[in-house]
N, CA and C atoms of all chains as a GROMACS GRO file, in nm:
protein
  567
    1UNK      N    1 -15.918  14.080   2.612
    1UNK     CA    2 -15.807  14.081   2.517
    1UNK      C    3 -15.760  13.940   2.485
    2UNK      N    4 -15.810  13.820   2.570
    2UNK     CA    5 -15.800  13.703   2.533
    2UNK      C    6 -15.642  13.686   2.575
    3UNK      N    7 -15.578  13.768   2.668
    3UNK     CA    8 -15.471  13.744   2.735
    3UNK      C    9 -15.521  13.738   2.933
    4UNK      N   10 -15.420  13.692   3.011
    4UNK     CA   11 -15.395  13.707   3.198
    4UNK      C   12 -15.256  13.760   3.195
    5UNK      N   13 -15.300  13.895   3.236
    5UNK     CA   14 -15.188  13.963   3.237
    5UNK      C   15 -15.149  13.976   3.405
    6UNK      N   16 -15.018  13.931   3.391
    6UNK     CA   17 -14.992  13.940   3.584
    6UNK      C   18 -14.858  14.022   3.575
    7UNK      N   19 -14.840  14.086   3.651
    7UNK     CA   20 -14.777  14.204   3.670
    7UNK      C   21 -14.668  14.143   3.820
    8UNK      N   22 -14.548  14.144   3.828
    8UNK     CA   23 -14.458  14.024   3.918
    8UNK      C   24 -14.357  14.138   3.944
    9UNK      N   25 -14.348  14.184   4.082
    9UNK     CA   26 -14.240  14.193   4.178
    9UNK      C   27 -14.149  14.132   4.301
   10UNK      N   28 -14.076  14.172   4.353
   10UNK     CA   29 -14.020  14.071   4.457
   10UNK      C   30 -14.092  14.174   4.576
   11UNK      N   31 -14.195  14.216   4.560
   11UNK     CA   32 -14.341  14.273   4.682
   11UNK      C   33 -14.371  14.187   4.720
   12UNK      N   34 -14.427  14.182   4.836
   12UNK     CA   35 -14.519  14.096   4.823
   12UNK      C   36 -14.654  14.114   4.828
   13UNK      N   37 -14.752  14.048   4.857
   13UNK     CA   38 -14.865  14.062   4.815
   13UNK      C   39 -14.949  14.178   4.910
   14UNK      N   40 -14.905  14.177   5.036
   14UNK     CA   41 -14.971  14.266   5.091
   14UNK      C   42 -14.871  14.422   5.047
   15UNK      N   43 -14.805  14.433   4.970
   15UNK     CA   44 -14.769  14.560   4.972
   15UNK      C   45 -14.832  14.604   4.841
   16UNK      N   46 -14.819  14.468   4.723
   16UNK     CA   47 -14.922  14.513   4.626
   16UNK      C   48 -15.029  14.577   4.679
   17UNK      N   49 -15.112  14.525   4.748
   17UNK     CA   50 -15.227  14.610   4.792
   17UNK      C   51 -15.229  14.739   4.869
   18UNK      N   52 -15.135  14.735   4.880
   18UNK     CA   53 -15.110  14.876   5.012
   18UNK      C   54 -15.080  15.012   4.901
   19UNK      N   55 -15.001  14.933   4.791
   19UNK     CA   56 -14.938  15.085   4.656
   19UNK      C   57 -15.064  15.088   4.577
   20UNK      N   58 -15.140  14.970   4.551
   20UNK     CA   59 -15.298  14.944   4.442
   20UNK      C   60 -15.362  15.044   4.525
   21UNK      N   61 -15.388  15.076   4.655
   21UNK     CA   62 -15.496  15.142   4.719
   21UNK      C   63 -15.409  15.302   4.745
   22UNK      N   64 -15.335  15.325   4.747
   22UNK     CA   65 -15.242  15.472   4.806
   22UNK      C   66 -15.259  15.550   4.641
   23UNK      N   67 -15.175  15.457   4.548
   23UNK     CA   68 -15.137  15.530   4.366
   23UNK      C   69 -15.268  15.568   4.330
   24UNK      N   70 -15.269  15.685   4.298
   24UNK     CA   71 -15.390  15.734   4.180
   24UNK      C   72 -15.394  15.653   4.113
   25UNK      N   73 -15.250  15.641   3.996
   25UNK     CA   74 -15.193  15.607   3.878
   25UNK      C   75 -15.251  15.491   3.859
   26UNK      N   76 -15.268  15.390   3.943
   26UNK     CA   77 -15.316  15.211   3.947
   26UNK      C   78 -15.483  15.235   3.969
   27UNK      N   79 -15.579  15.342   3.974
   27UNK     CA   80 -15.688  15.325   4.009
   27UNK      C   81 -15.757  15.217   3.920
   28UNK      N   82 -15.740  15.251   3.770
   28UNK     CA   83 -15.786  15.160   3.660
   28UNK      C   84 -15.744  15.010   3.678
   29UNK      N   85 -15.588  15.004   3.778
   29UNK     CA   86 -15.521  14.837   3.720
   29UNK      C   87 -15.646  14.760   3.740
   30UNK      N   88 -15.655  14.630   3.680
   30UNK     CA   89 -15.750  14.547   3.699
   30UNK      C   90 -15.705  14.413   3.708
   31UNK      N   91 -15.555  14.399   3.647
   31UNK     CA   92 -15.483  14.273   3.637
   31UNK      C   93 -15.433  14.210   3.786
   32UNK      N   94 -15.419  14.119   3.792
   32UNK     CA   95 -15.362  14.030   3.922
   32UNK      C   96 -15.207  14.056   3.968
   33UNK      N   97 -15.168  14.080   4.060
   33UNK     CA   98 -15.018  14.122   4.094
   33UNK      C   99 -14.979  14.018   4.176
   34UNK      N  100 -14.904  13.982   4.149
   34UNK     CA  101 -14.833  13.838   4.175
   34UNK      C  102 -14.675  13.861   4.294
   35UNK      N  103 -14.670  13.788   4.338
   35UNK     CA  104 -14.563  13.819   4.461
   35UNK      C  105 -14.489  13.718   4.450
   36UNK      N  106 -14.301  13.768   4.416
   36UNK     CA  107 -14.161  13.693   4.395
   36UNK      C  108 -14.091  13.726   4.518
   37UNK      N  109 -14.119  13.722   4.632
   37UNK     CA  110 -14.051  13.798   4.744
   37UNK      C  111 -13.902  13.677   4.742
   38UNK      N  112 -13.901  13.570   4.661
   38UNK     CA  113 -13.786  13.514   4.708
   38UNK      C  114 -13.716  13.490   4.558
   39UNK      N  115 -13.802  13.573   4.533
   39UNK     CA  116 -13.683  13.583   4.325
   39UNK      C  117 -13.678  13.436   4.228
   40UNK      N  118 -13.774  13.378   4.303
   40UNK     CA  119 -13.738  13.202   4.217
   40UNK      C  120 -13.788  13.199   4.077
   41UNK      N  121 -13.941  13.305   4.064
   41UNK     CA  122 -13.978  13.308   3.942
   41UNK      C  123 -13.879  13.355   3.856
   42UNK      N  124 -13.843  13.490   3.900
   42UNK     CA  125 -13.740  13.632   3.838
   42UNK      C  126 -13.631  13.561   3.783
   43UNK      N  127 -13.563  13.466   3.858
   43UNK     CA  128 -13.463  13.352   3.840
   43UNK      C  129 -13.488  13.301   3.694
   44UNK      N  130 -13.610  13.221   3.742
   44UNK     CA  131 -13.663  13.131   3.626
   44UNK      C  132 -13.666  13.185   3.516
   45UNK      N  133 -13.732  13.350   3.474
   45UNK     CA  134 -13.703  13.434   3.322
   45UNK      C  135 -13.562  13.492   3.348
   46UNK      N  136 -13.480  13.466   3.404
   46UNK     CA  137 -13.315  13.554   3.365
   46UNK      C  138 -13.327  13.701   3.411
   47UNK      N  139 -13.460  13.716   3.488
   47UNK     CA  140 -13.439  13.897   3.512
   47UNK      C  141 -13.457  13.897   3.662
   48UNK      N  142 -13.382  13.819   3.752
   48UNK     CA  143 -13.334  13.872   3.867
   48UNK      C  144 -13.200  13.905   3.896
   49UNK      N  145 -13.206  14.045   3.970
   49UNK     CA  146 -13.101  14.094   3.950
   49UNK      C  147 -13.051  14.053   4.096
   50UNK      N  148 -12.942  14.001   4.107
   50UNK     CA  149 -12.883  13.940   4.249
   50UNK      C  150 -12.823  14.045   4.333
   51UNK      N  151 -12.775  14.146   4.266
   51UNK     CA  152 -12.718  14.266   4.407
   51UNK      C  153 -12.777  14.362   4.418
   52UNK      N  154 -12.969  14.402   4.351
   52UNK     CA  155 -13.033  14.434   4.430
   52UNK      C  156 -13.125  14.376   4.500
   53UNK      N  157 -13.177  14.239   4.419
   53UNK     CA  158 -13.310  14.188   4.504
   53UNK      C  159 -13.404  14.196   4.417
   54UNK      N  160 -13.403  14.301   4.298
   54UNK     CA  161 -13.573  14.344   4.237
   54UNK      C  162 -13.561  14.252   4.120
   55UNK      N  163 -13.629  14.248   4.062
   55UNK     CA  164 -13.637  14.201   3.925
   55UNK      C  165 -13.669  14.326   3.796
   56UNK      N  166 -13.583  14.280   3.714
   56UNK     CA  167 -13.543  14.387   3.594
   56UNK      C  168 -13.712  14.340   3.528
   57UNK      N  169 -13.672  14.485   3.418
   57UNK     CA  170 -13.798  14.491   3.358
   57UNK      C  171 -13.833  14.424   3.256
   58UNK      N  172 -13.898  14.269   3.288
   58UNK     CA  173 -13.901  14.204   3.193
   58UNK      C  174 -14.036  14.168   3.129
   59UNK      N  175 -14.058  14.093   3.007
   59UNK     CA  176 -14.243  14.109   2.997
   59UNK      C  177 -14.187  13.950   2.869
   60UNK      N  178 -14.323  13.877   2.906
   60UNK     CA  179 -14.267  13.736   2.883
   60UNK      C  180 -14.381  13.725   2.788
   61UNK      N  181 -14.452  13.653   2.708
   61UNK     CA  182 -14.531  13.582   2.639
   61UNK      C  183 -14.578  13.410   2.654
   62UNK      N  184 -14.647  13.394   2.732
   62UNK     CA  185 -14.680  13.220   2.735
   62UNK      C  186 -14.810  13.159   2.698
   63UNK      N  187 -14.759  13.101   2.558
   63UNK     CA  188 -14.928  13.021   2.487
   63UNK      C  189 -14.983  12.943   2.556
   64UNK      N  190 -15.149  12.925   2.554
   64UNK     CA  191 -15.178  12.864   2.625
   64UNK      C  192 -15.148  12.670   2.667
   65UNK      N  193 -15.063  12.667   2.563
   65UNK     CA  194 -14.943  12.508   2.611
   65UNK      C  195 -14.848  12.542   2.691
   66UNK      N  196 -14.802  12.671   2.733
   66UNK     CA  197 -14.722  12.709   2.804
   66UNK      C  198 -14.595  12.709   2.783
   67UNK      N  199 -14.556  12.748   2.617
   67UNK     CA  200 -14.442  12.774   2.543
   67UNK      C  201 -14.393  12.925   2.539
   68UNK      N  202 -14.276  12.954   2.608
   68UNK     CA  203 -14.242  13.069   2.570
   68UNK      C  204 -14.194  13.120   2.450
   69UNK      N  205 -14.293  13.193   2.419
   69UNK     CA  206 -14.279  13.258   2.273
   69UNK      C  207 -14.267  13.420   2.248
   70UNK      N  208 -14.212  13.489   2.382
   70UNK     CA  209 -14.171  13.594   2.359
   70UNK      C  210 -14.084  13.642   2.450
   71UNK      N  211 -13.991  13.728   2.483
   71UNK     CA  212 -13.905  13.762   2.587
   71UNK      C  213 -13.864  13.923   2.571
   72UNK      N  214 -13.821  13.988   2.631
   72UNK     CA  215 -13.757  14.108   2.612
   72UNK      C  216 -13.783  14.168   2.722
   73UNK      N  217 -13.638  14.218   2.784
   73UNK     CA  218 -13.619  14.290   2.925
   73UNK      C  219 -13.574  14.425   2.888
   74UNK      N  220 -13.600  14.533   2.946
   74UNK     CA  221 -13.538  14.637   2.972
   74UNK      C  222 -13.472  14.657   3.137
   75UNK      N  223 -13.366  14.693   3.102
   75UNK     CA  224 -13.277  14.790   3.233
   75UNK      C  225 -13.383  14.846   3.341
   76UNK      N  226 -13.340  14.918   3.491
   76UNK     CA  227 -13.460  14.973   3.532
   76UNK      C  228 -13.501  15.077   3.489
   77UNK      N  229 -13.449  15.178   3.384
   77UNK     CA  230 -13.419  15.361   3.366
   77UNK      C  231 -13.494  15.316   3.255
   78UNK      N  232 -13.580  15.218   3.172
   78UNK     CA  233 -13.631  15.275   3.058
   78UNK      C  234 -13.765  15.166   3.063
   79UNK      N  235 -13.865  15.244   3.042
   79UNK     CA  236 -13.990  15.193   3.044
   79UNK      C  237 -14.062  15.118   2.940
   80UNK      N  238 -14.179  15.038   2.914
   80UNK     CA  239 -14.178  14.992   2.835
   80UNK      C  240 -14.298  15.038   2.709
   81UNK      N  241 -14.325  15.016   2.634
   81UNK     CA  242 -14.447  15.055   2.518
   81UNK      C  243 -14.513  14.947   2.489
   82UNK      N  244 -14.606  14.976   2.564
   82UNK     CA  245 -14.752  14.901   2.547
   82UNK      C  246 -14.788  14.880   2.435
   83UNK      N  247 -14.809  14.954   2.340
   83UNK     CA  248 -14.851  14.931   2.218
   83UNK      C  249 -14.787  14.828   2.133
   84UNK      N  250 -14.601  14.823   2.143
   84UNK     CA  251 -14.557  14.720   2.095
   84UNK      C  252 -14.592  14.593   2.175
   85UNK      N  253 -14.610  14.605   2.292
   85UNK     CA  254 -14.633  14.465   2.356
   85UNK      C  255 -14.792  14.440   2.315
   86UNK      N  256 -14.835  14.520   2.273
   86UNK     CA  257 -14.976  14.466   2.264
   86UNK      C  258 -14.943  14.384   2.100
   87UNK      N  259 -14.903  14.493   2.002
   87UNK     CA  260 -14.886  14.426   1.861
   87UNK      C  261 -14.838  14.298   1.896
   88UNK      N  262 -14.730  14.268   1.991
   88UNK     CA  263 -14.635  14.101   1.960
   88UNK      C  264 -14.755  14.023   2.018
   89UNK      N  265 -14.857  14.042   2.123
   89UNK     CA  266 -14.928  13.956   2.128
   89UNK      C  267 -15.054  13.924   2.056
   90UNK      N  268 -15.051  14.023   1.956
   90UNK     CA  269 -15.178  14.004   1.872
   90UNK      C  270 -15.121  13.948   1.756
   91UNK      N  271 -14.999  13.945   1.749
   91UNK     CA  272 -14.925  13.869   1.638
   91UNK      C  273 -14.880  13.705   1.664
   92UNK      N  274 -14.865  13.691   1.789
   92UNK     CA  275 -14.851  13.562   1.832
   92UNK      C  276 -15.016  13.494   1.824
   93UNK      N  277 -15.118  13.550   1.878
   93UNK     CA  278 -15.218  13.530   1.853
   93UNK      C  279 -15.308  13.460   1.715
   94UNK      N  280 -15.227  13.576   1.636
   94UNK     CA  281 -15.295  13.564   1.473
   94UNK      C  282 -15.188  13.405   1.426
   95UNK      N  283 -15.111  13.398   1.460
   95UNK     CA  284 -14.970  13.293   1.445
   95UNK      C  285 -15.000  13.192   1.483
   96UNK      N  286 -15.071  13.159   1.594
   96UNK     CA  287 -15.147  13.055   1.632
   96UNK      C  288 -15.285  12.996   1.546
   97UNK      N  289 -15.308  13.090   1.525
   97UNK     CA  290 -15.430  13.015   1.432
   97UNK      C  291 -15.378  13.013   1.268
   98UNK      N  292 -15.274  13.086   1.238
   98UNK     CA  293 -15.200  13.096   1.064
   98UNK      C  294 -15.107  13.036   1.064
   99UNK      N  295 -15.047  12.924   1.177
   99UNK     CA  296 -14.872  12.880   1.172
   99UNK      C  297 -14.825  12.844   1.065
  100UNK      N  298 -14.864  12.868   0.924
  100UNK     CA  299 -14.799  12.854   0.839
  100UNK      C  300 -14.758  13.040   0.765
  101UNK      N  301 -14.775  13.103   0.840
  101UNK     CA  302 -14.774  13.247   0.801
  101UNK      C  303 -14.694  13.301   0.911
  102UNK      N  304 -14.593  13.425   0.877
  102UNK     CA  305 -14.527  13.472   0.968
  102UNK      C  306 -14.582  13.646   0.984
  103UNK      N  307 -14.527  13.687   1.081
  103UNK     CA  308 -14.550  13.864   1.115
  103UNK      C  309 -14.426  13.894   1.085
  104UNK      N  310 -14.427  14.041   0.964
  104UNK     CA  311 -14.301  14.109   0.918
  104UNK      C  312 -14.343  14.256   1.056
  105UNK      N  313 -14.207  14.300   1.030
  105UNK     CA  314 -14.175  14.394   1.136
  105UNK      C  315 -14.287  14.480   1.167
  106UNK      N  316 -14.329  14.541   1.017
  106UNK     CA  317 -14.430  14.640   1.016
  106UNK      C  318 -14.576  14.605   1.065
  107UNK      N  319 -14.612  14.460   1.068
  107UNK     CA  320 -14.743  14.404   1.118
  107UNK      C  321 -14.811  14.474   1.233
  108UNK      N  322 -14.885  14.506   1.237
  108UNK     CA  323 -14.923  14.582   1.356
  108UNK      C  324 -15.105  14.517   1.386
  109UNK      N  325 -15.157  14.484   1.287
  109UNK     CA  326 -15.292  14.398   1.345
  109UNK      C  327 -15.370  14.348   1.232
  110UNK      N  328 -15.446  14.246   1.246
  110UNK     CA  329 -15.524  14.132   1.157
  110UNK      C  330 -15.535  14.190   1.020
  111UNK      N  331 -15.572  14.167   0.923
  111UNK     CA  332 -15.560  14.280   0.796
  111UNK      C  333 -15.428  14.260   0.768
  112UNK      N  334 -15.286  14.289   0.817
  112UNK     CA  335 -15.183  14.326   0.787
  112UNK      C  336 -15.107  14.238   0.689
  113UNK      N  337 -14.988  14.286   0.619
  113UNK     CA  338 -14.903  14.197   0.548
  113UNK      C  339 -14.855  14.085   0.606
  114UNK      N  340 -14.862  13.936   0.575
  114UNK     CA  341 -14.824  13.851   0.617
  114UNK      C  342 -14.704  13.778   0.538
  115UNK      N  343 -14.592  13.725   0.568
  115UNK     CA  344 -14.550  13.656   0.449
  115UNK      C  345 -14.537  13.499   0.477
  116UNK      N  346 -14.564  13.401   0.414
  116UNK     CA  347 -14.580  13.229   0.408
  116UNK      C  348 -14.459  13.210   0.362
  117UNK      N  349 -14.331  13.129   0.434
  117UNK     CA  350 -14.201  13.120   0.401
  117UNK      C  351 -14.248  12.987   0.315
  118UNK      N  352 -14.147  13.019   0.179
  118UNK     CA  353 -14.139  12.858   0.087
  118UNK      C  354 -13.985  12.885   0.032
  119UNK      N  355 -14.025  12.806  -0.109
  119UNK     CA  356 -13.892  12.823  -0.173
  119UNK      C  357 -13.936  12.867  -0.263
  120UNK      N  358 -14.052  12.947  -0.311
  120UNK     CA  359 -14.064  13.096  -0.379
  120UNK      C  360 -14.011  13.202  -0.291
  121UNK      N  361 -14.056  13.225  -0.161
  121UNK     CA  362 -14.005  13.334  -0.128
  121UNK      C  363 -13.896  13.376  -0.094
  122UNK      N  364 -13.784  13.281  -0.130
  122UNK     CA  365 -13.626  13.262  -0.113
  122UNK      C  366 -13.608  13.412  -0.254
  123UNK      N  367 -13.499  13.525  -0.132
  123UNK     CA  368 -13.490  13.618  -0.233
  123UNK      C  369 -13.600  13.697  -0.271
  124UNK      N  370 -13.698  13.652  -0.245
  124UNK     CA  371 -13.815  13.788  -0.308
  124UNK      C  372 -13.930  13.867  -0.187
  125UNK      N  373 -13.872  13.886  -0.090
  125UNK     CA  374 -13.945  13.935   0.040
  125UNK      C  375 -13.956  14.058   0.020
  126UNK      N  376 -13.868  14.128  -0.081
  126UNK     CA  377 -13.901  14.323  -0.108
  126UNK      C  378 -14.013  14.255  -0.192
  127UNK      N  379 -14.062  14.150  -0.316
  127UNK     CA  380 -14.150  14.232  -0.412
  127UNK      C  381 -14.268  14.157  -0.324
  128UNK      N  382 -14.278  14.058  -0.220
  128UNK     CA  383 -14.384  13.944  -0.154
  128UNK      C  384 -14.439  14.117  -0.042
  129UNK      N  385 -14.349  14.171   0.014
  129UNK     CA  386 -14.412  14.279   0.109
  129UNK      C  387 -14.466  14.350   0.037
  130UNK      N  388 -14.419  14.396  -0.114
  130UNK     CA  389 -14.534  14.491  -0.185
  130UNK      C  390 -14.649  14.449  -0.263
  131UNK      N  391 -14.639  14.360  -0.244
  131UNK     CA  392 -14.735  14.265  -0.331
  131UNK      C  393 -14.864  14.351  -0.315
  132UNK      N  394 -13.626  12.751   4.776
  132UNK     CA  395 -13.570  12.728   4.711
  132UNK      C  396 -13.431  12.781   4.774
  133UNK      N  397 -13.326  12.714   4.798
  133UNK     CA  398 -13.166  12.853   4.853
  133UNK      C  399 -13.119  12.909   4.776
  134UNK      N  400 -13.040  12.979   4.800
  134UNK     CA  401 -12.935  13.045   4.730
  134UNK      C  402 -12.802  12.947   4.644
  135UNK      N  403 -12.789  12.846   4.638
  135UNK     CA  404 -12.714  12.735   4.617
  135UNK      C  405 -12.746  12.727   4.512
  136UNK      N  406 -12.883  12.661   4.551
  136UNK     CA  407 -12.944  12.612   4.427
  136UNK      C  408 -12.989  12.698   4.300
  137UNK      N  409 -12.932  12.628   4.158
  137UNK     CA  410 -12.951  12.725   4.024
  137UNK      C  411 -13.085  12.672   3.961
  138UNK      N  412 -13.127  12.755   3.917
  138UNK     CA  413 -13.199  12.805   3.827
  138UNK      C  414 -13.171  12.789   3.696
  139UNK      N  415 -13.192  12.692   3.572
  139UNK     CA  416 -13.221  12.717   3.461
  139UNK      C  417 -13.315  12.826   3.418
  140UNK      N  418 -13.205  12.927   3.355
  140UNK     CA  419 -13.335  13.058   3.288
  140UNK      C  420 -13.408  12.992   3.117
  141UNK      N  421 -13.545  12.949   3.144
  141UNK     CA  422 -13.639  12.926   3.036
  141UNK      C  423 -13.565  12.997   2.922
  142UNK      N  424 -13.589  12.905   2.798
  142UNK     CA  425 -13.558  12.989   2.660
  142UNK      C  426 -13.699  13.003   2.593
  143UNK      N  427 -13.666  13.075   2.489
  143UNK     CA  428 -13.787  13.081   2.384
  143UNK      C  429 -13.820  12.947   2.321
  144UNK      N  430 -13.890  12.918   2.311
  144UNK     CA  431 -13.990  12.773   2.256
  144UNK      C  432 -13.951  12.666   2.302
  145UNK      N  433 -13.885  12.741   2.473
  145UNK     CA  434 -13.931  12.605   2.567
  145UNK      C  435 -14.072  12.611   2.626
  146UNK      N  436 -14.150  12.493   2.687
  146UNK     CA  437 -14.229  12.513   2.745
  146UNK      C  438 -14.210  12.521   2.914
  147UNK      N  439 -14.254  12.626   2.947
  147UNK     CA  440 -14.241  12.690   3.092
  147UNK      C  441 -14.288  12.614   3.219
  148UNK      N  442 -14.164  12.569   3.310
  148UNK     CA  443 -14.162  12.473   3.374
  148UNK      C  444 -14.306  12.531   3.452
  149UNK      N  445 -14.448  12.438   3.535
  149UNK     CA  446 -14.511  12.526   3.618
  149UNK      C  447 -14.466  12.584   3.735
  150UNK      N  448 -14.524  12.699   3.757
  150UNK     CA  449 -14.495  12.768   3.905
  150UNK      C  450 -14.646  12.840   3.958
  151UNK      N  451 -14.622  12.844   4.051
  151UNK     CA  452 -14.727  12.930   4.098
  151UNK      C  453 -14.688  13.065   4.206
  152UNK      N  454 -14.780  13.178   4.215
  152UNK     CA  455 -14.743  13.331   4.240
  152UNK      C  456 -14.843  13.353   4.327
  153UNK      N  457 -14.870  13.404   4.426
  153UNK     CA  458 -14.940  13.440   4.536
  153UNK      C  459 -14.956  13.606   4.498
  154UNK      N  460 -15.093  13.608   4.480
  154UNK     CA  461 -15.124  13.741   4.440
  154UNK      C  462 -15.245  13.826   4.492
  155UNK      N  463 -15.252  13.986   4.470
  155UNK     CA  464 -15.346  14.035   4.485
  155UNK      C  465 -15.442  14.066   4.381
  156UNK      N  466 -15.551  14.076   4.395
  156UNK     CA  467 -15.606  14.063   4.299
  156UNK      C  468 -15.736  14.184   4.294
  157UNK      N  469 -15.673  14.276   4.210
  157UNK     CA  470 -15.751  14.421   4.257
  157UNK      C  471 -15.973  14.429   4.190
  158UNK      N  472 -15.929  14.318   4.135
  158UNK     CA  473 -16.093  14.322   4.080
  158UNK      C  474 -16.192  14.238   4.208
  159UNK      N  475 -16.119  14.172   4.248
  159UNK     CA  476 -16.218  14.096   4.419
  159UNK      C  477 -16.160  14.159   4.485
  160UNK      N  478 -16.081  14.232   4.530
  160UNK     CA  479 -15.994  14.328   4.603
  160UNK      C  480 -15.952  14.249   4.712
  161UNK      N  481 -15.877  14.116   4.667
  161UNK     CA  482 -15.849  13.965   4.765
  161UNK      C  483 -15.748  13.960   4.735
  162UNK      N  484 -15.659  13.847   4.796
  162UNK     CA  485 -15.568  13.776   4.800
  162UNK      C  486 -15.592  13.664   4.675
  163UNK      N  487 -15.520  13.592   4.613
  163UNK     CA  488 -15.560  13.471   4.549
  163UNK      C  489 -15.415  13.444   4.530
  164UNK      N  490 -15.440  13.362   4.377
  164UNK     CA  491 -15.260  13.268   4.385
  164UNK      C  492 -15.319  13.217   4.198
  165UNK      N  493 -15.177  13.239   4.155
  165UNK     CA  494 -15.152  13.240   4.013
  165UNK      C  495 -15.081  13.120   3.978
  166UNK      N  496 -15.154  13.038   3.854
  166UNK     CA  497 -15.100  12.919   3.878
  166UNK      C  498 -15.079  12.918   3.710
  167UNK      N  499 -14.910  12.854   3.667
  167UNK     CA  500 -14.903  12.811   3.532
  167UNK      C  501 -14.995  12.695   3.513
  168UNK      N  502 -14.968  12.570   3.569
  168UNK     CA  503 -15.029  12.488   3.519
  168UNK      C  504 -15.232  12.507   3.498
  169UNK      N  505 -15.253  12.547   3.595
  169UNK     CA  506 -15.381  12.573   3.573
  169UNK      C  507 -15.436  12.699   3.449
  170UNK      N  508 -15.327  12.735   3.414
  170UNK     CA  509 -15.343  12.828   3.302
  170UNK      C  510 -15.356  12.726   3.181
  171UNK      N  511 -15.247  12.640   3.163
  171UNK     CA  512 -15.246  12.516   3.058
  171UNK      C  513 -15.336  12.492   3.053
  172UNK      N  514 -15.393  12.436   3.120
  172UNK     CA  515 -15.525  12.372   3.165
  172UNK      C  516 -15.653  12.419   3.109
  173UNK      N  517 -15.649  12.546   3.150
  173UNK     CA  518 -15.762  12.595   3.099
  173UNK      C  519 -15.770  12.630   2.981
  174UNK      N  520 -15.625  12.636   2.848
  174UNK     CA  521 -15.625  12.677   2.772
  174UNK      C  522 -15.597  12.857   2.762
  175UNK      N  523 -15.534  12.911   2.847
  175UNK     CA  524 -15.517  13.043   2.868
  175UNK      C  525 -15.393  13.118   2.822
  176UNK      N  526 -15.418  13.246   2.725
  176UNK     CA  527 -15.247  13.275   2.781
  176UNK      C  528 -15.207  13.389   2.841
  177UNK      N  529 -15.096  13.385   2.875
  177UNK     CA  530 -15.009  13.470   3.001
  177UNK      C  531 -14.955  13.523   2.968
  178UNK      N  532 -14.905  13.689   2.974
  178UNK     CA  533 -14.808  13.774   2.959
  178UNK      C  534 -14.798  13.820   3.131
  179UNK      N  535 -14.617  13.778   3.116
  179UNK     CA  536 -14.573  13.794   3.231
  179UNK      C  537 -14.525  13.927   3.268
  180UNK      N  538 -14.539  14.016   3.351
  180UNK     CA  539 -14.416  14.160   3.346
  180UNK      C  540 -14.425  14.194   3.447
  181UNK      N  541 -14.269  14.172   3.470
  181UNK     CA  542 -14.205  14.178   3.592
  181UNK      C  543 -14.127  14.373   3.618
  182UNK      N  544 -14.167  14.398   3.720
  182UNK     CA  545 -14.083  14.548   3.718
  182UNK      C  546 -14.010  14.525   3.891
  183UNK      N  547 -13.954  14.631   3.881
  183UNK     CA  548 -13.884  14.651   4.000
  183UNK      C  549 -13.938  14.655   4.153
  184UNK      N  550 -14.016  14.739   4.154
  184UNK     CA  551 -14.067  14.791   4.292
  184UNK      C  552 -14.177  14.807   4.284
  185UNK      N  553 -14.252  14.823   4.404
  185UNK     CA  554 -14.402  14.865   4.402
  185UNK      C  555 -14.371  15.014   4.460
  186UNK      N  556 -14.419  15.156   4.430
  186UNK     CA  557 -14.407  15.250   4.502
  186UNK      C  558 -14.327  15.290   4.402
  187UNK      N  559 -14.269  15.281   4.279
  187UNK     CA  560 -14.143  15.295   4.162
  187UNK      C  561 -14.289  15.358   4.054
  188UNK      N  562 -14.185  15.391   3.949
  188UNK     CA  563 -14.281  15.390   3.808
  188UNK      C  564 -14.251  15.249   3.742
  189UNK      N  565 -14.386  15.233   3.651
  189UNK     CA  566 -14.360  15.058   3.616
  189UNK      C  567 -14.343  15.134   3.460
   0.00000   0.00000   0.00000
């Protein structure tokens, strides 16, 4: 997918392996599970939560210069959709090689509507999306 | 790191101070260790996601 996807709790590493080998559910994982047992990373993105210990549900984006270019946490009670996290990184992706082109909401993969901000498109983004 | 000591939380289109993560790694079914800077390095990128618990739903 041309992403390293690491998956970060305040576990640590031997318990990653202990839930990777017990869960059905993880038989497929294939990604690297990373261990915050002292919250410094969790700290570092804003999603450690201090009066339990865990880290909230957060999912980060970092180009390979190591610019954060995406963020968004959920609470612990609501899970997240893959599919949108997959679109923002195939849009950051396509963004990297088009930085003069942006992703409108509806973008969902290569092919898609793009719009190039100028001072034509000041005011005309309904007739530039139907174009 | 203590408890004292703060933490700047990273913004968007900063670049991400390095750290490194001590991990398992279910495809060698090993131990290894996750490194930002060596991600730079190699030209790689990272999606981070952090959940609660192991033994939880993610």
């Amino acid at each position: 997918m041309g992403a390293d996807i690491v998956t970060v709790s305040t576990d640590t590493k031997f318990v990653h392996l202990a839930w990777k080998k017990s869960e059905k559910e993880l038989a497929n994982v294939r990604y690297q599970m990373g261990a915050d047992p002292t919250g410094k990373v969790a700290r570092m993105f804003g999603v450690y939560d201090e009066n339990t210990g865990l880290a909230l549900r957060g999912t980060f984006i970092i180009s390979p210069e190591g610019k954060l270019l995406n963020a968004e946490t959920n609470f612990y009670n609501l899970g997240r959709n893959i599919d949108e996290l997959m679109r923002k990184f195939k849009a950051n992706l396509y963004m990297s090689r088009k930085p003069n082109e942006v992703c409108p909401s509806k973008w969902r993969d290569e092919g898609d509507k793009t719009l190039t901000p100028s001072a034509q498109l000041v005011g005309k983004v309904h007739e530039a999306l139907r174009s | 790191m203590t408890a004292t000591e703060t933490t700047r939380v990273v913004r968007l289109g900063e670049v991400v101070p390095d750290f490194e993560l001590e991990t398992y790694d279910p495809v060698r079914d090993d131990f290894g260790k996750f490194s930002l800077a060596e991600q730079k390095r190699k030209g790689r990128w990272t999606i981070l996601f952090f959940y609660p618990a192991d033994f939880t739903f993610v």
